[in-house]
C-alpha positions as CSV (number, residue, x, y, z in Angstrom):
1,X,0.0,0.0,0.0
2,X,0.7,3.5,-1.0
3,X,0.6,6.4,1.4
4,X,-0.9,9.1,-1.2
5,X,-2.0,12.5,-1.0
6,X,-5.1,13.7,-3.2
7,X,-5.1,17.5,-3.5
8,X,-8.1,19.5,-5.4
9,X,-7.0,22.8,-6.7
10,X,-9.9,25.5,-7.6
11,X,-7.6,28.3,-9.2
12,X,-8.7,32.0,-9.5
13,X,-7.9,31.8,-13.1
14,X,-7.1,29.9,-16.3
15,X,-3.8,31.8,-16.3
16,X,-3.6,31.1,-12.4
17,X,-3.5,27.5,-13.1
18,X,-0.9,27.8,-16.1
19,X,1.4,29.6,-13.4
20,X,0.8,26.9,-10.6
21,X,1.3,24.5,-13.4
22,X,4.4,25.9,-14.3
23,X,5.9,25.9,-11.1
24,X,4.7,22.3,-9.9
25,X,6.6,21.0,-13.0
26,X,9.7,22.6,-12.4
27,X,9.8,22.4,-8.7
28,X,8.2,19.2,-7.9
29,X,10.8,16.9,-8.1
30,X,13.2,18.7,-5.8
31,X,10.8,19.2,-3.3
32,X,9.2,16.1,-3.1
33,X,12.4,13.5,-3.8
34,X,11.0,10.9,-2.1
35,X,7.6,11.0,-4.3
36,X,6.7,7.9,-6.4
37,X,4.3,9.7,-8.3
38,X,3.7,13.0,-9.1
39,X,0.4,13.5,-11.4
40,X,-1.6,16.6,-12.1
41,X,-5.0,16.1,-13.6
42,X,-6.9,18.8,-15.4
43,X,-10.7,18.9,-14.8
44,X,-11.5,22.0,-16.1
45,X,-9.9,25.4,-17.6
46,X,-9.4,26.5,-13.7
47,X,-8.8,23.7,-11.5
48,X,-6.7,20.4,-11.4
49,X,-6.5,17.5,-8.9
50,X,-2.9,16.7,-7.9
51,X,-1.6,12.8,-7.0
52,X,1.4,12.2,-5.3
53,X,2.2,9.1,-3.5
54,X,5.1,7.7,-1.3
55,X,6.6,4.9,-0.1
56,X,5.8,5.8,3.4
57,X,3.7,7.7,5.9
58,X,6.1,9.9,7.2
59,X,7.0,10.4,4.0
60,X,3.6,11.5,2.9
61,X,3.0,13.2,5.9
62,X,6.7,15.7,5.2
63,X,5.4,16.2,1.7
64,X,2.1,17.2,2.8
65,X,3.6,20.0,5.1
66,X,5.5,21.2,2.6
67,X,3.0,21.5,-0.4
68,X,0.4,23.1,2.7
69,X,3.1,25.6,3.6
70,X,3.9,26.6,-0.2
71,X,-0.1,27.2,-1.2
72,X,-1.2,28.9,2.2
73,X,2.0,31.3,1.5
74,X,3.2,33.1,-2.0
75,X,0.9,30.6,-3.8
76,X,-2.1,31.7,-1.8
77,X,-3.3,34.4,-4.2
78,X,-3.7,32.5,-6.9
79,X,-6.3,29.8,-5.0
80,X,-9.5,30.0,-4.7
81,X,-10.3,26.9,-2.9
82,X,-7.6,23.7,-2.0
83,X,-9.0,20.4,-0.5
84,X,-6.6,17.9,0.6
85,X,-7.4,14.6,1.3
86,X,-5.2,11.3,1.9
87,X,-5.5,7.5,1.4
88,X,-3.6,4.7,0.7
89,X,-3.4,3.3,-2.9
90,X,-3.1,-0.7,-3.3
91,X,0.2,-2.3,-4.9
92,X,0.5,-5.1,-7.2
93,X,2.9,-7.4,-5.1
């Protein structure tokens, strides 16, 4: 099983989301190293669901700190709503 965190993004903008978007890509995979997936899904022209899963808990739990800290500070303007949510995702074994 997969720690994961599940994050809804509403954005203030179309061109709010491209900047988040922009950022998530380059960023991403410095600040969460220890990520096993990183996925952004687009559900409409202002908000996106992002995926991210780890190989542990605490894991999850440091990543989660860090992507709550980076969207309630200099990313905050450009959110109109974020919901996080967390679950484990099954593994083929």
């Amino acid at each position: 099983m997969k720690p994961t965190n599940v994050v809804s993004m509403d954005f203030n903008s179309a061109e709010a989301m491209d900047e988040f978007i922009e950022m998530y890509e380059r960023d991403a995979p410095s600040l969460y190293q220890e990520a096993e997936l990183l996925v952004l899904v687009v559900t409409d022209e202002a908000s996106l669901i992002a995926i991210a899963a780890y190989p542990t808990e605490d894991d999850r739990l440091a990543a989660q700190e860090t992507a709550e800290e980076r969207i309630k500070g200099h990313f905050a303007p450009l959110f109109e709503a974020v919901s996080y949510t967390h679950l484990t995702l099954p593994t083929n074994r």
